[in-house]
ROMARVO-886692 format. One line per field, with one value per residue: residue number from 1; residue in one letter; x, y, z of N, C-alpha, C in turn. Coordinates in Angstrom, 2 decimals. Layout:
! ROMARVO-886692
n: [NUM ...]
res: [A ...]
n.px: [X ...]
n.py: [Y ...]
n.pz: [Z ...]
ca.px: [X ...]
ca.py: [Y ...]
ca.pz: [Z ...]
c.px: [X ...]
c.py: [Y ...]
c.pz: [Z ...]
! end
This chain:
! ROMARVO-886692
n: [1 2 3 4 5 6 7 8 9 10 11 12 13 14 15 16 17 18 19 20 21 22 23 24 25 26 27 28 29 30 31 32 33 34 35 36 37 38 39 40 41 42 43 44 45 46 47 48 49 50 51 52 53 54 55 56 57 58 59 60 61 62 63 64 65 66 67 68 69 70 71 72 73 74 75 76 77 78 79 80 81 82 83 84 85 86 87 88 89 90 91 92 93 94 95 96 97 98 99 100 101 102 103 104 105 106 107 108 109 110 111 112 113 114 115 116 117 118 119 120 121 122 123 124 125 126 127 128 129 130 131 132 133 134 135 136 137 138 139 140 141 142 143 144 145 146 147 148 149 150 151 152 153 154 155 156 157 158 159 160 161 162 163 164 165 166 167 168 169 170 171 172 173 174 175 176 177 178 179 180 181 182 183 184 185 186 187 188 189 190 191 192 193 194 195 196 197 198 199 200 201 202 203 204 205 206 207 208 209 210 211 212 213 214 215 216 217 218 219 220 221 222 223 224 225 226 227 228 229 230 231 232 233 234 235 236 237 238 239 240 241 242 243 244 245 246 247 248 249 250 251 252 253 254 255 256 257 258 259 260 261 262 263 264 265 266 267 268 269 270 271 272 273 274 275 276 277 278 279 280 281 282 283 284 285 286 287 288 289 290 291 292 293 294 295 296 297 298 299]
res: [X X X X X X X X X X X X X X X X X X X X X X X X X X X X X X X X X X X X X X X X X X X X X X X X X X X X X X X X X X X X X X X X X X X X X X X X X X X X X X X X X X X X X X X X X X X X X X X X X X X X X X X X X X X X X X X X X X X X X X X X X X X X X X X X X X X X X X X X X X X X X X X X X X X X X X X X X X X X X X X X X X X X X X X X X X X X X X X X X X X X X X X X X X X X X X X X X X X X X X X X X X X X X X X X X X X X X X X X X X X X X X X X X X X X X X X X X X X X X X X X X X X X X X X X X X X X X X X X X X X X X X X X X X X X X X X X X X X X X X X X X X X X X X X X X X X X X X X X X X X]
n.px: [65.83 68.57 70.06 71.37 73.85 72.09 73.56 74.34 72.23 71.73 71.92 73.72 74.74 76.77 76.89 77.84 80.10 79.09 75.92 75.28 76.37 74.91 72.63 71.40 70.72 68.35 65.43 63.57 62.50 63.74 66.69 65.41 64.72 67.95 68.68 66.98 68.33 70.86 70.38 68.59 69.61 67.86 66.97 64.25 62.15 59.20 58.87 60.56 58.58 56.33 57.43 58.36 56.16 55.54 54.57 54.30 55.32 57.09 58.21 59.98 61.63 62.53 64.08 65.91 67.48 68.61 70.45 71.76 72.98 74.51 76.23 75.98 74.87 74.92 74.05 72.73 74.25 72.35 69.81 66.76 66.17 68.74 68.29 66.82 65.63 67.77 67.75 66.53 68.23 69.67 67.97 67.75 69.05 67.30 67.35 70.43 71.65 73.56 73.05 72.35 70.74 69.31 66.85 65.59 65.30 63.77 61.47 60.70 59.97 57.70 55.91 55.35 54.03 52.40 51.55 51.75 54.81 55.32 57.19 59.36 58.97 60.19 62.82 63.56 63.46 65.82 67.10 67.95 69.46 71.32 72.57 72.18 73.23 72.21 71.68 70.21 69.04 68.09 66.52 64.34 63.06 62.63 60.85 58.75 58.09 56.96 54.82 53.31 52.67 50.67 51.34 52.33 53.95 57.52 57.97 57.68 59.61 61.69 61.60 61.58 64.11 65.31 64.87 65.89 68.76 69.80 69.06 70.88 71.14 72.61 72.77 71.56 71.20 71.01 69.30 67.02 67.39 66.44 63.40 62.95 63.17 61.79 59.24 59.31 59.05 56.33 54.80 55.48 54.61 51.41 51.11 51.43 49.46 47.06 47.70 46.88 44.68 43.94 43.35 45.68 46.69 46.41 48.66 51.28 54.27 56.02 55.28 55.46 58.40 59.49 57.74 59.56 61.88 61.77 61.21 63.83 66.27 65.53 64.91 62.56 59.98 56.39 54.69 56.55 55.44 52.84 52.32 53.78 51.27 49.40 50.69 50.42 47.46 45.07 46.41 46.62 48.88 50.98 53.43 53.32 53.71 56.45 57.48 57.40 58.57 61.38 62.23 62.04 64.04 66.02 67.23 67.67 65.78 64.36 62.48 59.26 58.90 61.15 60.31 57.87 58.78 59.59 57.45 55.31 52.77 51.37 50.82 49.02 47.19 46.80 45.26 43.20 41.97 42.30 43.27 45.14 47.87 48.39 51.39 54.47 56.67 58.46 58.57 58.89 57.57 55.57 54.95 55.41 54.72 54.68 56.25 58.50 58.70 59.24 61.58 62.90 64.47 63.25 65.60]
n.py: [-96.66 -98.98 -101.45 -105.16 -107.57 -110.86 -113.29 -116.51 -119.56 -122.55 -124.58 -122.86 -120.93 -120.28 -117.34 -116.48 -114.03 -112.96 -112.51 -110.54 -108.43 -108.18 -107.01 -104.56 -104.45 -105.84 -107.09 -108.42 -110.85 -112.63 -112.20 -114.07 -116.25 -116.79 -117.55 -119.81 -121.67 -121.72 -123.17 -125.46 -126.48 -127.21 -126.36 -126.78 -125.06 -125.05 -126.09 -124.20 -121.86 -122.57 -123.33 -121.16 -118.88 -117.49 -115.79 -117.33 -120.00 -118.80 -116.88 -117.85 -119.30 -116.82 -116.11 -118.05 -118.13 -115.25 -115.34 -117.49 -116.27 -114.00 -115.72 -117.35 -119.63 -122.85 -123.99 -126.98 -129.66 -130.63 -130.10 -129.46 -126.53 -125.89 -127.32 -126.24 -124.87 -123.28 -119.61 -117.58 -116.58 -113.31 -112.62 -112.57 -115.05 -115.70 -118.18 -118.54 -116.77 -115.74 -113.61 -111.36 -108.79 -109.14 -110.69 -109.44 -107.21 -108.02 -109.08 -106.26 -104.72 -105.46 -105.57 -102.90 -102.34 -103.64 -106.02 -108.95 -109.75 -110.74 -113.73 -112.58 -109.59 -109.37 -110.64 -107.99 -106.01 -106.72 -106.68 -104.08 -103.69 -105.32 -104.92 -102.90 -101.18 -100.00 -99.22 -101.03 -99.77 -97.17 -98.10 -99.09 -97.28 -95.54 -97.00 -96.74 -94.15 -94.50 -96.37 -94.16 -92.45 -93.60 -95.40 -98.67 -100.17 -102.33 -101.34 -98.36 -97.76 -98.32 -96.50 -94.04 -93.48 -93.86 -90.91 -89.68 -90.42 -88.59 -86.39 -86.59 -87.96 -91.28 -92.32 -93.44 -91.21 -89.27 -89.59 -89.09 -86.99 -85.92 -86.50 -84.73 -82.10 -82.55 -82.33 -80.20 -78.60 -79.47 -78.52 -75.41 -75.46 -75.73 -73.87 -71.73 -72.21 -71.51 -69.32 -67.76 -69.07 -71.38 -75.25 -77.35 -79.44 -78.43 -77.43 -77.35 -79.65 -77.42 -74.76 -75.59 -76.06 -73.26 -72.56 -73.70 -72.45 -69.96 -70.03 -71.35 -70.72 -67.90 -66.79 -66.46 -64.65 -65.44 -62.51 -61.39 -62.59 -62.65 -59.29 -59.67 -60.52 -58.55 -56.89 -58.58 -58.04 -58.94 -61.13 -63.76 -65.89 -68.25 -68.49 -65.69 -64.13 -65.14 -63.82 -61.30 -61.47 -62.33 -59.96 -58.47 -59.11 -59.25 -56.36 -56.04 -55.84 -57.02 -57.00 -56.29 -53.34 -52.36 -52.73 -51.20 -48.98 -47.76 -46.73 -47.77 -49.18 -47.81 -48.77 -47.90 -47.28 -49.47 -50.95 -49.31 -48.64 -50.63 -49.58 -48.76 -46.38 -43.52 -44.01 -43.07 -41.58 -42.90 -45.44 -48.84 -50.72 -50.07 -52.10 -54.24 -57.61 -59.60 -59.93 -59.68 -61.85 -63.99 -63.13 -64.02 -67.30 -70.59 -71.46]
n.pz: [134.95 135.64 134.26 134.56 133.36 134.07 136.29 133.87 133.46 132.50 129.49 127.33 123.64 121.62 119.42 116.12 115.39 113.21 113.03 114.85 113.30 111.35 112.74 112.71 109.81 109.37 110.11 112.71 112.39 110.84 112.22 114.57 113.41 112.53 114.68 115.67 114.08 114.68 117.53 116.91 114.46 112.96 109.59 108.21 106.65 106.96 109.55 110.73 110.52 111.61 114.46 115.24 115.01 112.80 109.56 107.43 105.78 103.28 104.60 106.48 104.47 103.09 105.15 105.83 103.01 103.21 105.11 103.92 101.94 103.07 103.95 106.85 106.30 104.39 101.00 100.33 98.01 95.46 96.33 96.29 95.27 94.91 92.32 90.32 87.55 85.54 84.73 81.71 78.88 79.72 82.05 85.61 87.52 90.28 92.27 92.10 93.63 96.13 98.08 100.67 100.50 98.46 98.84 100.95 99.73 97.47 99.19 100.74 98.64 97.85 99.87 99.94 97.86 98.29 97.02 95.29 93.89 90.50 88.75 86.69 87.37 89.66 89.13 87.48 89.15 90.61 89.17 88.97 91.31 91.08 88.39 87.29 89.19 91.36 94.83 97.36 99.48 98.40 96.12 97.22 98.49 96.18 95.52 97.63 97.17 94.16 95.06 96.58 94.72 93.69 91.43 91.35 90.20 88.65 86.16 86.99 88.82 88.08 85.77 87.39 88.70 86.85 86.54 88.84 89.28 86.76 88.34 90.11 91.93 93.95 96.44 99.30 101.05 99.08 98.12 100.13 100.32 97.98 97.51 99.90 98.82 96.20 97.75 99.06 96.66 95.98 97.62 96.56 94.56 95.09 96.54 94.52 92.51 94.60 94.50 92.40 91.39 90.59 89.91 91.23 90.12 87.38 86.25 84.56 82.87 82.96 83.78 86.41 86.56 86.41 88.51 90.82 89.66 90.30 93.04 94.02 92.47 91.76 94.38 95.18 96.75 98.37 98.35 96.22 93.88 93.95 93.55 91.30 89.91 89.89 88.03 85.71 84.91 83.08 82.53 83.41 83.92 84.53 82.67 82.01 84.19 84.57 83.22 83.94 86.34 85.59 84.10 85.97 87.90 86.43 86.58 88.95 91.03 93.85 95.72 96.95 97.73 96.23 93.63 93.35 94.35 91.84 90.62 89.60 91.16 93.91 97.48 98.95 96.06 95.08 97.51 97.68 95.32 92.97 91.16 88.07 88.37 86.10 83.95 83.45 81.17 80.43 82.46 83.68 83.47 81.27 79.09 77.17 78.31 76.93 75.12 76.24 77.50 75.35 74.06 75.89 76.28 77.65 79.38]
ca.px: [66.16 69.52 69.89 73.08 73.35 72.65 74.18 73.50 72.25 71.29 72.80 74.29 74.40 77.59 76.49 78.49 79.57 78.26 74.84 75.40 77.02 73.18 71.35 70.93 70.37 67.46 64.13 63.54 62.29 65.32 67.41 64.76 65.51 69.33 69.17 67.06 68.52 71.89 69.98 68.07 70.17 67.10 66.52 63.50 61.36 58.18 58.91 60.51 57.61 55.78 57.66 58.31 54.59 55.79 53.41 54.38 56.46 57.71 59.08 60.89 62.07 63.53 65.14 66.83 68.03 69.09 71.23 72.93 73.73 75.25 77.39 76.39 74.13 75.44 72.92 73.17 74.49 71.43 68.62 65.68 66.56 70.30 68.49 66.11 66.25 68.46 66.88 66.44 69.04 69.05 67.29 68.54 68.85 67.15 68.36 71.70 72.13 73.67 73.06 71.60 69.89 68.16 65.37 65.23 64.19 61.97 60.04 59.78 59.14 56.46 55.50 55.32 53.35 51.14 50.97 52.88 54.95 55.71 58.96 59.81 59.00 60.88 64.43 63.88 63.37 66.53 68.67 67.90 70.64 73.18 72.85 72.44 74.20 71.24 71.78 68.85 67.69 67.89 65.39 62.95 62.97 61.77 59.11 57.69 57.44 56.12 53.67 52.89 51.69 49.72 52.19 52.39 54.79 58.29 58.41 57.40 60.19 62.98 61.70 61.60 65.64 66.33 64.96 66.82 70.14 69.79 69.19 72.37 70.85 73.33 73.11 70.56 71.17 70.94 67.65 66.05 67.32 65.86 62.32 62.46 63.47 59.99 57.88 59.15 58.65 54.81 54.18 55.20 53.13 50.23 50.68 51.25 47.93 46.17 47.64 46.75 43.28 43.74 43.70 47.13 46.85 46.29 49.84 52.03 55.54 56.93 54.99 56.21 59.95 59.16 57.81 60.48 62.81 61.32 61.83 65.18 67.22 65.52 64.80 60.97 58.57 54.59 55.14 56.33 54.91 51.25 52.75 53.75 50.31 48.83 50.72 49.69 46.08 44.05 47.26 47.07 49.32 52.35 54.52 53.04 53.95 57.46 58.35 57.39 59.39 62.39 62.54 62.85 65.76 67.51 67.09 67.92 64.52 64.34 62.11 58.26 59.45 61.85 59.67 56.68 60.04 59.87 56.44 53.73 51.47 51.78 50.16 47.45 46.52 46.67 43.90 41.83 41.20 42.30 43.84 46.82 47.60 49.09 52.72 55.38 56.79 59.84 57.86 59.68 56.16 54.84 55.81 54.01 55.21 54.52 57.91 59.84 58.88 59.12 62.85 63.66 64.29 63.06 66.61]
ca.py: [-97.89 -99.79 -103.41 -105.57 -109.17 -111.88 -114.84 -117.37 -120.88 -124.03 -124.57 -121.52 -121.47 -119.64 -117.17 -115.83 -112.42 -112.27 -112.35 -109.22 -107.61 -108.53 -106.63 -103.43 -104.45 -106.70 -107.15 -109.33 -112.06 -113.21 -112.90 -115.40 -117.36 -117.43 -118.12 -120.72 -122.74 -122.02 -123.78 -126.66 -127.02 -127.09 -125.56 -126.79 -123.53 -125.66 -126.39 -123.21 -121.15 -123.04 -123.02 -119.18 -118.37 -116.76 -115.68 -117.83 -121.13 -118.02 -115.87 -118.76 -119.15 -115.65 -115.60 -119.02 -117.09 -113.92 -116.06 -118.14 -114.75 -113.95 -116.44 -118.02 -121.35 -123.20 -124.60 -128.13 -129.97 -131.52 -129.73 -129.04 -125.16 -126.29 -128.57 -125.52 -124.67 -121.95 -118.67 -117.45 -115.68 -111.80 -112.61 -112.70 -116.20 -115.60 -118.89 -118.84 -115.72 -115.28 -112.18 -111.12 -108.35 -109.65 -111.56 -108.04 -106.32 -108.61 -108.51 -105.01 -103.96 -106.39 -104.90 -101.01 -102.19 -103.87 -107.08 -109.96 -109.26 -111.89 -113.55 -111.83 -107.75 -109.48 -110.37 -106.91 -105.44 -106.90 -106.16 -102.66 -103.83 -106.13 -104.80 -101.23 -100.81 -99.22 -99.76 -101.65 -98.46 -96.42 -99.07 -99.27 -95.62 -95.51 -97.85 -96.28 -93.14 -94.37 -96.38 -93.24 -91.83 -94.65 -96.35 -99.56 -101.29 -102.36 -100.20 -97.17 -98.01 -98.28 -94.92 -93.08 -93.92 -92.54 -89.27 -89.55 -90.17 -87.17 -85.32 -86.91 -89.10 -92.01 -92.97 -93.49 -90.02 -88.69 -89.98 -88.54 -85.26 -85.77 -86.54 -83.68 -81.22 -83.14 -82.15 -79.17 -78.09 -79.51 -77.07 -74.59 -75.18 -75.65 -72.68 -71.32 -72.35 -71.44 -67.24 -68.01 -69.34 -72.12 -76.26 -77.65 -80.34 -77.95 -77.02 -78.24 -79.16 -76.24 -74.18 -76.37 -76.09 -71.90 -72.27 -74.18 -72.02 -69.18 -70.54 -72.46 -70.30 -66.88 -66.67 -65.31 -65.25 -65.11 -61.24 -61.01 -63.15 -61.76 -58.40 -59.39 -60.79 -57.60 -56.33 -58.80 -57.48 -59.92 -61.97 -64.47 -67.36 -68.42 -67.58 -64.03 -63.57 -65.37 -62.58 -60.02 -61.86 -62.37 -58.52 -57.08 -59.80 -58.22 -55.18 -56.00 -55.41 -58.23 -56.88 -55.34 -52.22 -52.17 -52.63 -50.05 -47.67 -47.28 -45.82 -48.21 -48.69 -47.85 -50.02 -46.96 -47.58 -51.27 -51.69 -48.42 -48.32 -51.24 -49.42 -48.80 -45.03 -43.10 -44.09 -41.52 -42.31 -44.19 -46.44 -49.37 -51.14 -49.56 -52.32 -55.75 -58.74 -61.17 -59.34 -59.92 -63.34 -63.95 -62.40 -65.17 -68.62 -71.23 -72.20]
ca.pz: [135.67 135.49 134.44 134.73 132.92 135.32 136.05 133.34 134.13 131.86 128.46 126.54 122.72 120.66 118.31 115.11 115.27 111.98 113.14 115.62 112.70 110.78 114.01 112.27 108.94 108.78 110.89 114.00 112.53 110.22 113.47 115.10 112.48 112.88 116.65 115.84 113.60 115.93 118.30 116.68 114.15 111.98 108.35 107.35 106.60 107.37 110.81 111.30 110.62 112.91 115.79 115.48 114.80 111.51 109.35 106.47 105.59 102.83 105.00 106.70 102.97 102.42 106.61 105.25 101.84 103.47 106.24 102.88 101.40 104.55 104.78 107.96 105.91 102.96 100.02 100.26 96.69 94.72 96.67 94.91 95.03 93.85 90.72 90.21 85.82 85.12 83.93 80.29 78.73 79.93 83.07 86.97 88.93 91.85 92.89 92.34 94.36 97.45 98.72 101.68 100.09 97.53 99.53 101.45 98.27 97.36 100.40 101.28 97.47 98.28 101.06 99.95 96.88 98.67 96.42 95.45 92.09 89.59 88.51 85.95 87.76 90.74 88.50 87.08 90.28 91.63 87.94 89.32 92.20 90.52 86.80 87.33 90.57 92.29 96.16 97.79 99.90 97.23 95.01 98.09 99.15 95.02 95.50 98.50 96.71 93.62 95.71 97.12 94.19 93.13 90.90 91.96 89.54 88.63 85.49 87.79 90.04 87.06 85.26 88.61 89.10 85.59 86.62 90.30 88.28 86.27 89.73 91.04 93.07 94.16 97.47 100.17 101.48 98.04 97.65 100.86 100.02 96.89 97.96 100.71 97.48 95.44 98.88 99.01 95.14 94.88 98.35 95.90 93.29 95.68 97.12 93.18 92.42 95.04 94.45 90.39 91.44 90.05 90.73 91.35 88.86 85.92 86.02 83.61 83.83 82.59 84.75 87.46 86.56 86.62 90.51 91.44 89.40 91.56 94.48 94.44 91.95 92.24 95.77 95.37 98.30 97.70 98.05 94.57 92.76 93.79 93.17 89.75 89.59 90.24 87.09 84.49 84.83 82.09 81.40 85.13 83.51 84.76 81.87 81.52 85.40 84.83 82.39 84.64 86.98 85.06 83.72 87.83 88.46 85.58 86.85 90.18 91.38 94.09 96.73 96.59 98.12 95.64 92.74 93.76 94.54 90.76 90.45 88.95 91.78 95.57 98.00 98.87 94.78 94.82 98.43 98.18 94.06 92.38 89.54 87.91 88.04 85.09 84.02 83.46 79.60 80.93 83.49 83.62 83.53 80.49 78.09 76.55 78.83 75.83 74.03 77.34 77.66 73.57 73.87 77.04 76.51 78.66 79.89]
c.px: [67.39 69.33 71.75 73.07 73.27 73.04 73.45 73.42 71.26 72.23 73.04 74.70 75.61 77.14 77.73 78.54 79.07 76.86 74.64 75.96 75.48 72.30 70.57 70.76 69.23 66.26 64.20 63.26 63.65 66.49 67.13 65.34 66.86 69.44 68.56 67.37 70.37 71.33 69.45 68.56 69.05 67.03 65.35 62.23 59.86 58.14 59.49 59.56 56.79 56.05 57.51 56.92 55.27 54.41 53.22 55.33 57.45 58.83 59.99 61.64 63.37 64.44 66.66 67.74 68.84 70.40 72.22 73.62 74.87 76.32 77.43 75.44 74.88 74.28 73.91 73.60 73.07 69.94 67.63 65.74 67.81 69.60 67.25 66.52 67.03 67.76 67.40 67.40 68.44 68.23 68.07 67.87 68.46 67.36 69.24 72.32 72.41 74.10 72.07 70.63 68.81 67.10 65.24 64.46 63.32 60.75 59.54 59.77 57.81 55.40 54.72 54.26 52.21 50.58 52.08 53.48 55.44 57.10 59.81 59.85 60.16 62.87 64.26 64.15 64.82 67.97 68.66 69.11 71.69 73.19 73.64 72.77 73.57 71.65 70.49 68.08 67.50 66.42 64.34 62.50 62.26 60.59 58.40 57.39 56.55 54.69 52.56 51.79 50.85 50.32 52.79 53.39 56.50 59.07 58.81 58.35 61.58 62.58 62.07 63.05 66.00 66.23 66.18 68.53 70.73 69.90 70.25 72.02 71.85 73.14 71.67 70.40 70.98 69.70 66.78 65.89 66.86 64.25 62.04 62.35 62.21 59.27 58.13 58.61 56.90 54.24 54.11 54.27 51.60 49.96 50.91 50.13 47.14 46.43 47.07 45.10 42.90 43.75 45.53 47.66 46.51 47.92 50.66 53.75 56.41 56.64 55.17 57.21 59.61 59.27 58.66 61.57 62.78 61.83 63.37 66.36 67.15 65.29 63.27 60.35 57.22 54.55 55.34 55.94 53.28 51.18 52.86 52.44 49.02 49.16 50.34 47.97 45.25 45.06 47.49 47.27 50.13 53.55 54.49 53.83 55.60 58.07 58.67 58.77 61.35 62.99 62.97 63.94 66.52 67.69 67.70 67.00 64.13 63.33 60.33 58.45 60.17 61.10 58.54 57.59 59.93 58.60 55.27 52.88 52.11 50.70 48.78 46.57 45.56 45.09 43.29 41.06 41.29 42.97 44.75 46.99 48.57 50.52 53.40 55.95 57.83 59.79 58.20 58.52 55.48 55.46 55.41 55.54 55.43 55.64 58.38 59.76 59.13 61.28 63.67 63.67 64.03 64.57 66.51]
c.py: [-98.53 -101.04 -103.98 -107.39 -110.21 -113.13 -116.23 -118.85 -121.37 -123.71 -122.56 -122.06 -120.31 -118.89 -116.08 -114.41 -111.76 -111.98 -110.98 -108.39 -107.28 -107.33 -105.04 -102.99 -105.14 -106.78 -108.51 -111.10 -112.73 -112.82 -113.68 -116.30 -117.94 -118.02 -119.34 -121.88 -122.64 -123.04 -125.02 -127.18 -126.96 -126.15 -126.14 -125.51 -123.63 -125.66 -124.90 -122.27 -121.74 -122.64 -121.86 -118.36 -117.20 -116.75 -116.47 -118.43 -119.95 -117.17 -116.26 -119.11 -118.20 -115.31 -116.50 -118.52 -116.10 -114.67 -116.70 -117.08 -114.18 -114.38 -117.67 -119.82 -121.62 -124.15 -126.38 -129.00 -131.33 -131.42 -129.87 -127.51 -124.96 -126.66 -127.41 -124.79 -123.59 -120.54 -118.05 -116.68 -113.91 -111.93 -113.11 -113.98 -116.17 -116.76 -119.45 -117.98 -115.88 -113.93 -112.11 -109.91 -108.05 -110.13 -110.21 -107.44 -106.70 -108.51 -106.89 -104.26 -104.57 -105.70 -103.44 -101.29 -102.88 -105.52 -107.66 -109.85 -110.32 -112.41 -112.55 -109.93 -108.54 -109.76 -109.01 -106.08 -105.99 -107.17 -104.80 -102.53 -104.05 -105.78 -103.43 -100.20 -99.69 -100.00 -100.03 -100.45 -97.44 -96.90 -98.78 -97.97 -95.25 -95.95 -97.44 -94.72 -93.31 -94.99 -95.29 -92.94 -92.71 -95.53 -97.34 -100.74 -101.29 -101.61 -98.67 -96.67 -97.58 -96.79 -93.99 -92.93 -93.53 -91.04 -88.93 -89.63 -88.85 -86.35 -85.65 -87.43 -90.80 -93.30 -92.70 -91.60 -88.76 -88.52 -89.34 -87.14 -84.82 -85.69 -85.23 -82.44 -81.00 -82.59 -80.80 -78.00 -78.30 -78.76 -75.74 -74.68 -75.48 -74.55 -71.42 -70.99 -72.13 -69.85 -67.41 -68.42 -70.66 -73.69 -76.97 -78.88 -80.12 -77.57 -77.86 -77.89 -78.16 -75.06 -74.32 -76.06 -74.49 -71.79 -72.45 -73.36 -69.97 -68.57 -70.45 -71.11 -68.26 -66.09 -66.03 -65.51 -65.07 -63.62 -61.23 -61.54 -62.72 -60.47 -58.51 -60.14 -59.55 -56.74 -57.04 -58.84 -59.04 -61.48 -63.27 -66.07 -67.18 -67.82 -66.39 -63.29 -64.10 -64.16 -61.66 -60.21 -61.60 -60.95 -58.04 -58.05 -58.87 -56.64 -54.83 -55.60 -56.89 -58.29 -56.15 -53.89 -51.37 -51.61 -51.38 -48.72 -46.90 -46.60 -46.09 -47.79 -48.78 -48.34 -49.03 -47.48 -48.84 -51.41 -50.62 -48.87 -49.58 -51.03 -48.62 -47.03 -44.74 -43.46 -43.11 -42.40 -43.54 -45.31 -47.57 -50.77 -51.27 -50.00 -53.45 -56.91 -59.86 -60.42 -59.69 -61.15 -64.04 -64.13 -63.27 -66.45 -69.42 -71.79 -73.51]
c.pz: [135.01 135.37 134.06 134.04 134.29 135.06 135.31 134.26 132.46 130.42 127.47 124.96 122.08 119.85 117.46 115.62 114.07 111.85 114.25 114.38 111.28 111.27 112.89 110.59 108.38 110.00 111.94 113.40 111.77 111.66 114.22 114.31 112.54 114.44 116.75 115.31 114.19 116.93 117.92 115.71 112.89 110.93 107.55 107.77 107.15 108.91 111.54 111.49 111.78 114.30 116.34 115.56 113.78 110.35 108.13 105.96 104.21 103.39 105.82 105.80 103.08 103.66 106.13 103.98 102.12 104.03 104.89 102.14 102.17 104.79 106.06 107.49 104.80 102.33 100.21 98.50 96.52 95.80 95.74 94.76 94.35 92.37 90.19 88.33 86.24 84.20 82.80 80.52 78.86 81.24 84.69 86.96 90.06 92.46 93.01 92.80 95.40 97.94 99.46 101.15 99.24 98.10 100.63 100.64 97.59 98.02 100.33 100.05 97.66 98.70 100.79 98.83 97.24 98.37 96.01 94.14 91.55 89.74 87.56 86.64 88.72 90.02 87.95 88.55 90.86 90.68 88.55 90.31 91.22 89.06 86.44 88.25 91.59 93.78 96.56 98.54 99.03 96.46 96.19 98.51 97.71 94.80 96.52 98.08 95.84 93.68 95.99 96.14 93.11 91.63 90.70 91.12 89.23 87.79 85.65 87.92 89.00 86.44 86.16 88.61 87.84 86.04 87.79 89.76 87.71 87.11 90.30 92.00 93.47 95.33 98.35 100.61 100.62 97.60 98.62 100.47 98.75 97.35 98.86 99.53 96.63 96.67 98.71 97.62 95.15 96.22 97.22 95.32 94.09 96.27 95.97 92.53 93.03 94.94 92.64 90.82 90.28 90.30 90.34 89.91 87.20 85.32 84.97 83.90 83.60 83.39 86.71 87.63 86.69 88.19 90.70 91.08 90.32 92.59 95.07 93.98 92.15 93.52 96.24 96.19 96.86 97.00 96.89 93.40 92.73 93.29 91.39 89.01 89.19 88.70 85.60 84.71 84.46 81.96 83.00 84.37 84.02 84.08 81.77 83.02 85.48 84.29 82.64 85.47 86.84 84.39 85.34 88.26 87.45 86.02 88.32 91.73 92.56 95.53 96.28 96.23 96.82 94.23 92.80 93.86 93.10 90.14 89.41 89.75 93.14 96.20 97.95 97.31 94.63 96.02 98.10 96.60 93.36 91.02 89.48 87.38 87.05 84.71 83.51 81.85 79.55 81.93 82.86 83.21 82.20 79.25 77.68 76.86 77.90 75.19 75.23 77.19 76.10 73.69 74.79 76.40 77.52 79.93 79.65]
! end
């Protein structure tokens, strides 16, 4: 269906193009907010909540905040938010800020954590912007992960962003592709642990960094890693099976096919008997995995 503007009638009301330039950075209700204090002229947060059916003279608060950040309100001189103490040395002003995304990141860390965070997590939480030049989706895209995994605090939130650093994490887009990278790694190791027979949360992270190194750098399917499961007999650890691992890359050994080509066991061996038939003296096989892996460094 087509629609076409129609012809206005009764009063009409000017609005900033700075508030169309807002639309796709902030949530419906903080644009209620600007239209209506375009319109009534009003800023008291009390009355606005009201009118709007907002869910809290607060969040009339932080629409009013965002909007002075903005640009489009100005703090009046000798408010009570103007005459508000000054905070301790080493600690953010949250109200002598104007920035529109500060009362963003307050909220929806809020939000993702579920609960209301102090003053003090909330100036840390928002040195994480203006100190340490974290971008606001960056910080919140952190807190809804470490929400995720039941982490619920500001310390969480700041350790998490050292590791993401280290990964070269930067930018919003840096960060998703980071997280898809984390989903995709703990499939591995779930589907690691479940050919090992073992639970996923026994793993450790070194056996972790292995899967993933696997995966990512050596290109391994299931296929060979059950395969080289098949050859550490007694020895079903991770490291004992990386070694195996890491001996048929050097070798150039990068396929089952490939590996069985050389004359341990052929599949007939492996489903009818279970056991490992005779090796020839030069069997490539016929050699104590704990010296290969001994002789590797972890990288």
């Amino acid at each position: 269906m087509m629609y076409k503007l129609a012809n206005l009638s009764g009063d009409t009301v000017a609005v900033p193009q700075l508030i169309f330039s807002h639309l796709a950075r902030t949530d419906g209700d903080v644009i209620r907010v600007a239209l209506y204090v375009l319109s009534s002229g009003c800023t008291d947060a009390r009355t606005i909540a009201h009118d709007l059916g907002l869910k809290s003279v607060e969040a009339a608060n932080r629409a009013l905040q965002y909007w002075a950040g903005a640009g489009l309100l100005e703090k009046e001189r000798g408010s009570a938010q103007a005459a508000a103490p000054a905070a301790p040395a080493g600690e953010v002003d949250l109200s002598a800020i104007n920035d529109p995304y500060v009362g963003v990141l307050c909220e929806e860390a809020q939000t993702a954590f579920g609960k209301a965070l102090s003053r003090s997590d909330l100036q840390r939480l928002v040195g994480l912007y203006l100190t340490d030049g974290w971008q606001p989706d960056v910080v919140l895209l952190c807190c809804a992960e470490v929400a995720r995994q039941g982490r619920r605090t500001v310390g969480a939130v700041a350790r998490e962003l050292v590791r993401w650093r280290e990964a070269g994490v930067e930018t919003g887009e840096d960060a998703e592709r980071h997280l898809r990278r984390m989903k995709q790694r703990e499939e591995w190791c779930v589907e690691a642990a479940g050919i090992f027979g073992i639970e996923p949360h026994t793993l450790t992270q070194w056996d972790r960094r292995a899967v993933a190194r696997w995966h990512e750098e050596w290109h391994i399917g299931r296929d060979m890693i059950e395969e080289a499961l098949l050859r550490a007999e007694n020895h079903r650890t991770i490291r004992y099976v990386d070694g195996i691992l890491r001996s048929w890359r050097s070798q150039g050994l990068t396929t089952v096919q490939a590996v069985r080509g050389k004359g341990a066991l052929s599949p007939a061996n492996i489903l009818a008997t279970g056991k490992t038939p005779a090796k020839p003296m030069k069997d490539m096989f016929n050699r104590n995995w704990n010296a290969v892996f001994d002789e590797e460094t972890e990288g």
